[in-house]
C-alpha positions as a Markdown table, in Angstrom:
| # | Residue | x | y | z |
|---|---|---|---|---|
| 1 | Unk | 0.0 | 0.0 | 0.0 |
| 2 | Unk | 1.2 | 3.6 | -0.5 |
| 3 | Unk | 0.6 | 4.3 | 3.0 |
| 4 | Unk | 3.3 | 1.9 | 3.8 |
| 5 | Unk | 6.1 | 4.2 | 1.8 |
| 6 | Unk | 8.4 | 6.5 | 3.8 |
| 7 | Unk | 5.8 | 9.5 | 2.1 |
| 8 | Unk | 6.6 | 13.0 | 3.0 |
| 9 | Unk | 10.3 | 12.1 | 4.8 |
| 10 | Unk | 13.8 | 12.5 | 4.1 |
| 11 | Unk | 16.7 | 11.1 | 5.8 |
| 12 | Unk | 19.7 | 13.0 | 6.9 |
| 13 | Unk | 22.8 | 11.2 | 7.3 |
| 14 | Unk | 26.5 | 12.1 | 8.7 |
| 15 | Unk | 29.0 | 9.5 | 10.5 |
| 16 | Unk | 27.4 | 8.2 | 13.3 |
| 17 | Unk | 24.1 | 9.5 | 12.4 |
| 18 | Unk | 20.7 | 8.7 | 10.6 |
| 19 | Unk | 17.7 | 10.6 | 11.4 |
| 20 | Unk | 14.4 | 11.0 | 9.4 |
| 21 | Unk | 13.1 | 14.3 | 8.5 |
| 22 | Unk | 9.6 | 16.2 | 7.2 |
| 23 | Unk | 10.2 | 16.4 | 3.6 |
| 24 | Unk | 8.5 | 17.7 | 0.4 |
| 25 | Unk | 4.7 | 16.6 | 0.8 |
| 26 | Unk | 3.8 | 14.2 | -1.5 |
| 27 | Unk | 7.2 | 12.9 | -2.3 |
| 28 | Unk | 7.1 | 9.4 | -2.2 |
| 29 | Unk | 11.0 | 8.5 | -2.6 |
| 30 | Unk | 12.9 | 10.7 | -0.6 |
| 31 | Unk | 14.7 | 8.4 | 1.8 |
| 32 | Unk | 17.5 | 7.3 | 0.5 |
| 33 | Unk | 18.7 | 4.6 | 2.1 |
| 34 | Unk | 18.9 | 3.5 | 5.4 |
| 35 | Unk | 20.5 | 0.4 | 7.7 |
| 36 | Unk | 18.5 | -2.5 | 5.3 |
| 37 | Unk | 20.2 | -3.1 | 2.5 |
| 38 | Unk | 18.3 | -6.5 | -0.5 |
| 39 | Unk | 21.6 | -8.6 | 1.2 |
| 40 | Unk | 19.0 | -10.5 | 4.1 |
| 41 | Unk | 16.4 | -11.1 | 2.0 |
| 42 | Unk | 18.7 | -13.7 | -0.4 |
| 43 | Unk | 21.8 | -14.3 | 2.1 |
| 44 | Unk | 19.4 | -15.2 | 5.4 |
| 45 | Unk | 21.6 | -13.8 | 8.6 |
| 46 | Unk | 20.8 | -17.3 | 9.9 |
| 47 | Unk | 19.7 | -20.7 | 8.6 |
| 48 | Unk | 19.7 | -24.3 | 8.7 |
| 49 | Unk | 22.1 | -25.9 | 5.8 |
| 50 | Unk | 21.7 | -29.5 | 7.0 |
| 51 | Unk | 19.8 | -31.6 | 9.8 |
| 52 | Unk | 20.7 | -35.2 | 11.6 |
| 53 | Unk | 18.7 | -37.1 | 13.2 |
| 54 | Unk | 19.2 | -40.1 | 15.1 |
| 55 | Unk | 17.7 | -43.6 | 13.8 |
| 56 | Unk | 18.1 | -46.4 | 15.8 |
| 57 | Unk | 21.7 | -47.2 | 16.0 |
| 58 | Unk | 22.6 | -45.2 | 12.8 |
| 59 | Unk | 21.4 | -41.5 | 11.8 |
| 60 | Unk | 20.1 | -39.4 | 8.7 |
| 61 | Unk | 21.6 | -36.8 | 7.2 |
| 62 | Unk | 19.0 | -34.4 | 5.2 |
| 63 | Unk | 19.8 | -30.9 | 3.1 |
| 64 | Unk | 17.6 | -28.3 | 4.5 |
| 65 | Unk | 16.1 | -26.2 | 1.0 |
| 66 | Unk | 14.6 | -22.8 | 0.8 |
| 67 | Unk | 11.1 | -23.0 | -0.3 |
| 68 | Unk | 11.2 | -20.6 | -3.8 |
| 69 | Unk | 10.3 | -17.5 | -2.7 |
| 70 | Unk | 8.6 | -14.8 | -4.9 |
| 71 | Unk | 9.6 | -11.6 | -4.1 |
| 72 | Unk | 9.2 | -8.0 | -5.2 |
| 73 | Unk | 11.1 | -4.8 | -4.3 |
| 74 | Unk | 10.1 | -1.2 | -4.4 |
| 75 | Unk | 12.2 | 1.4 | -4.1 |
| 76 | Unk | 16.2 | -0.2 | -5.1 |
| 77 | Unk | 18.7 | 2.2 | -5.3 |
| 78 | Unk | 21.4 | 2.1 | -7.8 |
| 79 | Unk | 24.1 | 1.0 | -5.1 |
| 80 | Unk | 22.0 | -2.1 | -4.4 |
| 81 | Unk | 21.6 | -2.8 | -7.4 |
| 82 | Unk | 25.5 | -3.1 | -7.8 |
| 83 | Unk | 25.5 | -4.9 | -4.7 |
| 84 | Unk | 23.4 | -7.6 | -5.8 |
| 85 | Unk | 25.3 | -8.2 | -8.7 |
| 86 | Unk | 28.2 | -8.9 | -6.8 |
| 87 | Unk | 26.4 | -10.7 | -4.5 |
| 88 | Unk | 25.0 | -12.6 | -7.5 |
| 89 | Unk | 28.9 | -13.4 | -8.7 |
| 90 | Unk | 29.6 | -14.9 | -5.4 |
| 91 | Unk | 26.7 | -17.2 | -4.8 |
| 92 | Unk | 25.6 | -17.7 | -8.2 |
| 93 | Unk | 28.2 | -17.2 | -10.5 |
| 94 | Unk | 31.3 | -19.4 | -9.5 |
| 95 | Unk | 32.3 | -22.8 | -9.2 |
| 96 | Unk | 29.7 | -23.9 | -7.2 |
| 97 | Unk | 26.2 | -22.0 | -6.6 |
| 98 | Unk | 24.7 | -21.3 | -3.4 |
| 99 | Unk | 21.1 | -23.4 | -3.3 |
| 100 | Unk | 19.7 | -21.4 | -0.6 |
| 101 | Unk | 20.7 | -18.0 | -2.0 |
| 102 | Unk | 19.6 | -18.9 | -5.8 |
| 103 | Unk | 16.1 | -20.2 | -4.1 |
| 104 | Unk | 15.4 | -16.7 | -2.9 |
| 105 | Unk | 17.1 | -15.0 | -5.8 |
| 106 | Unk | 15.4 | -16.4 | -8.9 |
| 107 | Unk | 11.9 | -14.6 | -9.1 |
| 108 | Unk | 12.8 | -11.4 | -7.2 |
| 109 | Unk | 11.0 | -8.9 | -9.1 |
| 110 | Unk | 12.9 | -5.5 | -8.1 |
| 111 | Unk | 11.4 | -2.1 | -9.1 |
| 112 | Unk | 14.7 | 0.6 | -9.2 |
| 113 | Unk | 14.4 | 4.5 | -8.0 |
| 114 | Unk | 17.0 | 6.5 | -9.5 |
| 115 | Unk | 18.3 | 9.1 | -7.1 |
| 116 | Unk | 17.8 | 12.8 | -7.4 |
| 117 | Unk | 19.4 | 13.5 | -3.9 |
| 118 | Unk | 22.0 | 12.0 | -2.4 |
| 119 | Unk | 22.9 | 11.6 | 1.3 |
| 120 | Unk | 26.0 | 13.3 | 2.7 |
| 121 | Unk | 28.1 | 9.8 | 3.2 |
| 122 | Unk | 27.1 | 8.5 | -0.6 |
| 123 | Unk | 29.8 | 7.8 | -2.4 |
| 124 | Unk | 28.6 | 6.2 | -5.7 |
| 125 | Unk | 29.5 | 8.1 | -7.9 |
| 126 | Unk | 33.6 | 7.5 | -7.2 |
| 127 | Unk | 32.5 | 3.6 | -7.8 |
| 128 | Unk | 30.5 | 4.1 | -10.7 |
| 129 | Unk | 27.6 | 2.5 | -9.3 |
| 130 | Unk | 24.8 | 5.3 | -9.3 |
| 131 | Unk | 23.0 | 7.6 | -8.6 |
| 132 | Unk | 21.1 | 6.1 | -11.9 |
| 133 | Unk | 20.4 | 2.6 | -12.3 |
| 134 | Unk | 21.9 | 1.0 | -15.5 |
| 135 | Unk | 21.1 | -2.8 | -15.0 |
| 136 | Unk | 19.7 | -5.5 | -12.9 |
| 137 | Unk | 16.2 | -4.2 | -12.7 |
| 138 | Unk | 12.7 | -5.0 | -14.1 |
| 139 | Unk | 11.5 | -2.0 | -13.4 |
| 140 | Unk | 13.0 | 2.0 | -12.8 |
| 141 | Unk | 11.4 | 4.9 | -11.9 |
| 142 | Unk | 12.9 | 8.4 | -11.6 |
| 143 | Unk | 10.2 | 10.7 | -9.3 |
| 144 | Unk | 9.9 | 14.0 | -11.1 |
| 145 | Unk | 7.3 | 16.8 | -9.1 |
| 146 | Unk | 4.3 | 15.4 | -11.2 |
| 147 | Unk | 4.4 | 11.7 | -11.9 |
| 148 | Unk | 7.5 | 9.3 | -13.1 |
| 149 | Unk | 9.3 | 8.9 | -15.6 |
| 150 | Unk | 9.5 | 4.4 | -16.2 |
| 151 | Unk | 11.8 | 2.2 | -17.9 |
| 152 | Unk | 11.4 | -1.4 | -18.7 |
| 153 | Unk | 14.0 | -3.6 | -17.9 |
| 154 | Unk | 13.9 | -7.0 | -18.3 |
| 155 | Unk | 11.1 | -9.2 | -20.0 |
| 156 | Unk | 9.6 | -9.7 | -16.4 |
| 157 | Unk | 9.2 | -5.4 | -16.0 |
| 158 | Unk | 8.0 | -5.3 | -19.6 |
| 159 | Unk | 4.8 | -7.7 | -18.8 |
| 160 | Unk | 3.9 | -5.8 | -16.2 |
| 161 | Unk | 4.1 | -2.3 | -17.9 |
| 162 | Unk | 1.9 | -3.4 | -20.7 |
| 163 | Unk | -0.7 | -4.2 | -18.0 |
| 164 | Unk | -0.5 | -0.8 | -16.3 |
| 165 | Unk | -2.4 | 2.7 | -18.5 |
| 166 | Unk | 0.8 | 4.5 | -19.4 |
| 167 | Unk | 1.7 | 7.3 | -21.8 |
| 168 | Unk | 5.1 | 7.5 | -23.3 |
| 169 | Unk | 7.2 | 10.6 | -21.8 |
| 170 | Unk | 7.3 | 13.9 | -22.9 |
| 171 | Unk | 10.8 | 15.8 | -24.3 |
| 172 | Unk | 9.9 | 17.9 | -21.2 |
| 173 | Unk | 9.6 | 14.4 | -18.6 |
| 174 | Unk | 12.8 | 13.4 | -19.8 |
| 175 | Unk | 15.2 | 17.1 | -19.6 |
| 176 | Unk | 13.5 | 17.2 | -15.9 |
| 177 | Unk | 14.5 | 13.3 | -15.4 |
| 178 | Unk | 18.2 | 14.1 | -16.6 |
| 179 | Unk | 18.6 | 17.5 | -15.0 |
| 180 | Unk | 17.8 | 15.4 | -11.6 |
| 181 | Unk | 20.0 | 12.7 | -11.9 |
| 182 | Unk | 23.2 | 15.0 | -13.0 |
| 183 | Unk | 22.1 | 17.1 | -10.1 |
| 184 | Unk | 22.4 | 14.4 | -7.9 |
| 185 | Unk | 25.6 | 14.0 | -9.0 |
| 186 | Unk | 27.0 | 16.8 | -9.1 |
| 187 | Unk | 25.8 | 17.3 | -5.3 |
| 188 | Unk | 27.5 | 14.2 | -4.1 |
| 189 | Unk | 29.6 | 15.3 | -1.5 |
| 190 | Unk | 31.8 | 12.2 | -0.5 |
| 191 | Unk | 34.6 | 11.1 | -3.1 |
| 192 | Unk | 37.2 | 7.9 | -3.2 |
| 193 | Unk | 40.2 | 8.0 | -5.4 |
| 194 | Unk | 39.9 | 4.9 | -7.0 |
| 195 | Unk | 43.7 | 5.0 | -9.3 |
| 196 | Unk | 45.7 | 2.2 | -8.4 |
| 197 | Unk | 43.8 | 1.6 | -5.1 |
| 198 | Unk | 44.7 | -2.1 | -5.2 |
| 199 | Unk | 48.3 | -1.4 | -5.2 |
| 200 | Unk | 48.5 | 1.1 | -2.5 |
| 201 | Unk | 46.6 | -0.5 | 0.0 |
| 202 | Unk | 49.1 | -3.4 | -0.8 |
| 203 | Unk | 51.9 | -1.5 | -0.1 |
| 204 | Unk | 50.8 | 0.3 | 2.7 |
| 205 | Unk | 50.1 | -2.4 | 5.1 |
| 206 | Unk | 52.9 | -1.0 | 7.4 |
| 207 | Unk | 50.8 | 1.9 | 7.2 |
| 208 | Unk | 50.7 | 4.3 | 10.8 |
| 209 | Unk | 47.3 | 4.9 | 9.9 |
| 210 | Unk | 45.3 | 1.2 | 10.7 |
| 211 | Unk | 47.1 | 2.4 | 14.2 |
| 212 | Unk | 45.2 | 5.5 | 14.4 |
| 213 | Unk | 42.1 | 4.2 | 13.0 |
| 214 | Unk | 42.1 | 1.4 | 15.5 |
| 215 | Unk | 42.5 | 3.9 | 18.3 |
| 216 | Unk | 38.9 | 5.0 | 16.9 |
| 217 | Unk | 37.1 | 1.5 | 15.6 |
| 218 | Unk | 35.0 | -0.4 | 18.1 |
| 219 | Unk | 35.3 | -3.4 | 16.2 |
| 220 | Unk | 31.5 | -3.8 | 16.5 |
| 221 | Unk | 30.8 | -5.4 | 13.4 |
| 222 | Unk | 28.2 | -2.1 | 12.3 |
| 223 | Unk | 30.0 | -1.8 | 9.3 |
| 224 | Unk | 30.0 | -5.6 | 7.9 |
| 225 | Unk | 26.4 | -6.1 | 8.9 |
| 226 | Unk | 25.1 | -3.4 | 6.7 |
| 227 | Unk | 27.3 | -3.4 | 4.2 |
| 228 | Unk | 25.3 | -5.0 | 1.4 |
| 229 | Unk | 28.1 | -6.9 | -0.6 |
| 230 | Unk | 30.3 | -8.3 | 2.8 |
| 231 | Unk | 29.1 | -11.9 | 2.9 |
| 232 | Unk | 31.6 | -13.5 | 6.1 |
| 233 | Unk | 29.7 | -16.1 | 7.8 |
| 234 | Unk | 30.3 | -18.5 | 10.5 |
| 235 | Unk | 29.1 | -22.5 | 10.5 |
| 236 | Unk | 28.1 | -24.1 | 13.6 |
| 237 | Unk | 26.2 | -27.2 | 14.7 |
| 238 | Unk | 23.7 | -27.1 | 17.3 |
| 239 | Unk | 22.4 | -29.9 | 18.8 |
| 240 | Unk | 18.5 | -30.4 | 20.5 |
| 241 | Unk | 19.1 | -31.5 | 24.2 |
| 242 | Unk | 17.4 | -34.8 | 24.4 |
| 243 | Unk | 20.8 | -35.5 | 21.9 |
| 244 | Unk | 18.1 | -36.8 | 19.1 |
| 245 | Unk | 18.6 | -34.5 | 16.3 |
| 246 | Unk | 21.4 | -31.5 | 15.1 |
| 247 | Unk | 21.8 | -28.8 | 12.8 |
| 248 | Unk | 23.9 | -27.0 | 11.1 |
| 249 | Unk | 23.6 | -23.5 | 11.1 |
| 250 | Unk | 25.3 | -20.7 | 9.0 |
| 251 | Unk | 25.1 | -17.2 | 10.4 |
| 252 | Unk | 26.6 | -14.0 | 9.6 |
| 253 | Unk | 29.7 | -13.3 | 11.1 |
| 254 | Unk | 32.5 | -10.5 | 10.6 |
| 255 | Unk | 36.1 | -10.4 | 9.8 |
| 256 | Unk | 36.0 | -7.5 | 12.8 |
| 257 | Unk | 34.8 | -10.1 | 15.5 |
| 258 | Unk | 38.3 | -11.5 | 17.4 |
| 259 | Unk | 37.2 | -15.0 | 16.8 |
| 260 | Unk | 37.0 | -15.1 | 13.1 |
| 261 | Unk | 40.6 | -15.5 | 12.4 |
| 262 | Unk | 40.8 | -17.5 | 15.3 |
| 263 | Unk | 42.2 | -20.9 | 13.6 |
| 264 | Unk | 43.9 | -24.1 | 15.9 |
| 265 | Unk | 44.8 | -21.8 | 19.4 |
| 266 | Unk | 46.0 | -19.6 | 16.8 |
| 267 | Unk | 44.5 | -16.2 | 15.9 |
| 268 | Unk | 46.2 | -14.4 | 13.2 |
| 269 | Unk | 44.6 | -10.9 | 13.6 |
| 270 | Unk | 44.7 | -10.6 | 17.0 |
| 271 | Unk | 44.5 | -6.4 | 16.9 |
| 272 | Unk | 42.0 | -4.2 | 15.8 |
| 273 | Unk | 44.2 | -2.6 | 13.3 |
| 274 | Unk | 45.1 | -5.9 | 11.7 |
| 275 | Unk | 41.1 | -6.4 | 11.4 |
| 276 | Unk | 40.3 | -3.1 | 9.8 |
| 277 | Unk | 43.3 | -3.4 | 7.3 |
| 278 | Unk | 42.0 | -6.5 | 6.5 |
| 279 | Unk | 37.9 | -5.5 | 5.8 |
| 280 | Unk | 39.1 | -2.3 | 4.0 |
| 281 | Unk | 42.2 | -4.1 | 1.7 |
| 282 | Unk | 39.3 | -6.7 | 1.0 |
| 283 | Unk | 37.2 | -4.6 | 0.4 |
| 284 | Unk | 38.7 | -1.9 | -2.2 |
| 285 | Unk | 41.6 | -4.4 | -3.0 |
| 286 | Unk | 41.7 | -8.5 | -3.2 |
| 287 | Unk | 38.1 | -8.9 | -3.9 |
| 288 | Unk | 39.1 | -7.3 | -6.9 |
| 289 | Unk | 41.3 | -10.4 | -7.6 |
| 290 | Unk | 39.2 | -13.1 | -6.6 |
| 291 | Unk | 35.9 | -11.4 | -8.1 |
| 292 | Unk | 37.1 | -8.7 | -10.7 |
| 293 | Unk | 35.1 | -6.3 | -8.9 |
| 294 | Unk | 35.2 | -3.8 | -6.1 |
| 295 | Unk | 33.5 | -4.9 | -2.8 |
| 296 | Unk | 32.6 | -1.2 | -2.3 |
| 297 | Unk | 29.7 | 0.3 | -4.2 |
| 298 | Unk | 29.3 | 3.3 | -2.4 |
| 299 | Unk | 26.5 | 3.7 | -0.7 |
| 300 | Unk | 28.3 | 5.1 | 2.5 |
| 301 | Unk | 26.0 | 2.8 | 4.9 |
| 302 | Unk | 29.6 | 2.0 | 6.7 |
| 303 | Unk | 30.2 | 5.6 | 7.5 |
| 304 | Unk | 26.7 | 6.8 | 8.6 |
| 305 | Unk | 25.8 | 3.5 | 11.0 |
| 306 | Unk | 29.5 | 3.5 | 13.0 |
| 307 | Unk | 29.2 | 4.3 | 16.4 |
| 308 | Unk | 32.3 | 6.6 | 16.1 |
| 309 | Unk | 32.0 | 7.9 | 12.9 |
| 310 | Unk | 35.0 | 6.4 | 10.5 |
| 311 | Unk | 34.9 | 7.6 | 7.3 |
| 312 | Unk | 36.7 | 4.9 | 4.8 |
| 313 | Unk | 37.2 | 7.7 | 2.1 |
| 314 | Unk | 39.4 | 9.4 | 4.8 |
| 315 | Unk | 41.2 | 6.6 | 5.6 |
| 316 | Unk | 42.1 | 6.0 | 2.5 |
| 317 | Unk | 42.5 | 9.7 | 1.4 |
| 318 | Unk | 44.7 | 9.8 | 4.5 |
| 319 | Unk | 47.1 | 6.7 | 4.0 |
| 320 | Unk | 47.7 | 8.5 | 0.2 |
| 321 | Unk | 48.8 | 11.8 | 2.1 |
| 322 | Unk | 51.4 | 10.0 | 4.2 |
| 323 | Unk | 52.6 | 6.8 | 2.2 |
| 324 | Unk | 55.3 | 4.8 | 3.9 |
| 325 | Unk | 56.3 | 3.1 | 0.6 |
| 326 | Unk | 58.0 | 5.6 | -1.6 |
């Protein structure tokens, strides 16, 4: 229902803050984005992979499956859009495909908003993600003052437009629809250099800076859980009481919690400022290697929900200010 839309509000973000605000009446898309990201609805922060139950002297071992879910999303931002699509390379599109993330993935119907404003900690631009949606979307729509301007995009989108009464926009639709979108970019106010990131967060592991930032970071995990591309997760087996039955469970986990690199008695990023240099090289560096894309797409979520405030476009602009190597 449109009653269930964030109508009439806008968010304001800075680090370390997220507040909605009275907007323009009647605008329907004026929230950016907020904590939720599309990342729960396929990768499930918590589910059963497998069950055993005992049987007589021997036990059965039985896959747990998704049922296929149909599902349909309003309001996708460009960023998420990227982020599925990398989220779509790891589960779907190696060597061996996810069953519980393709079950929820397949139908998903997803209705794209390009952005005409952008919050203070967006970033997409610098990553080449947004503010306008270019692909992975049935549907986009860009909110003018009167109406929206549609696109179809994907067979999917195109059966439901020629169900809906539409008219095909005017010269004047269209200027307003561009003029908004390079607005919105041109009022972005976060930047990442991107040039030869790879290599200089390889060479500056000695950096003094993951010493500084780890003076700062709580390592709370706020920055991995809604981050919509970072996909760590933990597998455990829990076991019911009466000793009958087991499962095992994957759960998100986070390369900032102490026990994740924790490996026989050994833990191999035992500070804070080996964990951080280890999300943001990941990050903006080797998950170009292993994916050939960026694990970053911008959307700034990191930098808004941290407790303190860390800005990754600082660190980063910082550690190019004061290399070590060179």
């Amino acid at each position: 229902k449109l009653s269930d839309l964030a109508v009439a509000l806008r968010d304001t973000q800075e680090p370390g803050r997220y507040r909605l605000v009275q907007g323009a009446a009647g605008e329907i898309f004026g929230v950016v984005n907020g904590a939720g990201s599309l990342k729960p609805f396929f990768f499930a922060p918590e589910e059963a992979l497998l069950e055993v139950k005992r049987e007589r002297r021997s036990f059965k071992v039985s896959e747990v499956t998704p049922a296929p879910a149909r599902l349909a999303f309003i309001g996708v931002r460009a960023c998420d859009l990227a982020a599925l699509a990398v989220q779509d390379r790891i589960f779907l599109h190696d060597r061996f495909h996810d069953t519980h993330y393709q079950a929820r993935r397949k139908d998903a119907f997803l209705v794209a908003v390009n952005c005409t404003r952008s919050a203070p900690t967006c970033f997409c631009v610098s990553m080449k993600t947004g503010p306008e949606a270019a692909a992975g979307f049935d549907l986009s729509l860009t909110e003018l003052e009167q109406g929206f301007v549609m696109r179809v995009g994907s067979t999917a989108g195109e059966a439901i437009a020629a169900e809906l009464s539409l008219s095909a926009a005017g010269h004047d639709a269209v200027a307003s629809e561009r003029a908004r979108i390079d607005g919105c970019i041109a009022g972005m106010q976060r930047r990442l250099d991107t040039t030869d990131l790879p290599r200089l967060l390889y060479d500056e592991a000695e950096n003094p800076r993951w010493k500084d930032v780890a003076s700062r970071c709580l390592s709370c995990t706020n920055c991995t859980m809604v981050c919509p591309t970072c996909f760590c997760h933990a597998v455990v087996d829990q076991e019911e009481i009466d000793g009958n039955m087991s499962r095992r469970v994957r759960k998100w986990d986070s390369c900032f919690s102490l026990e994740h690199a924790h490996i026989h008695g050994i833990n191999f990023r035992p500070k804070i400022e080996n964990r951080y240099r280890q999300w943001l090289t990941h990050k903006l560096a080797s998950w170009i290697d292993q994916f050939g894309t960026s694990g970053c797409v911008g959307c700034g979520r990191c930098i808004t929900w941290c407790p303190v405030g860390i800005d990754l476009t600082e660190e980063v602009k910082a550690i190019r200010a004061h290399p070590v190597k060179g």
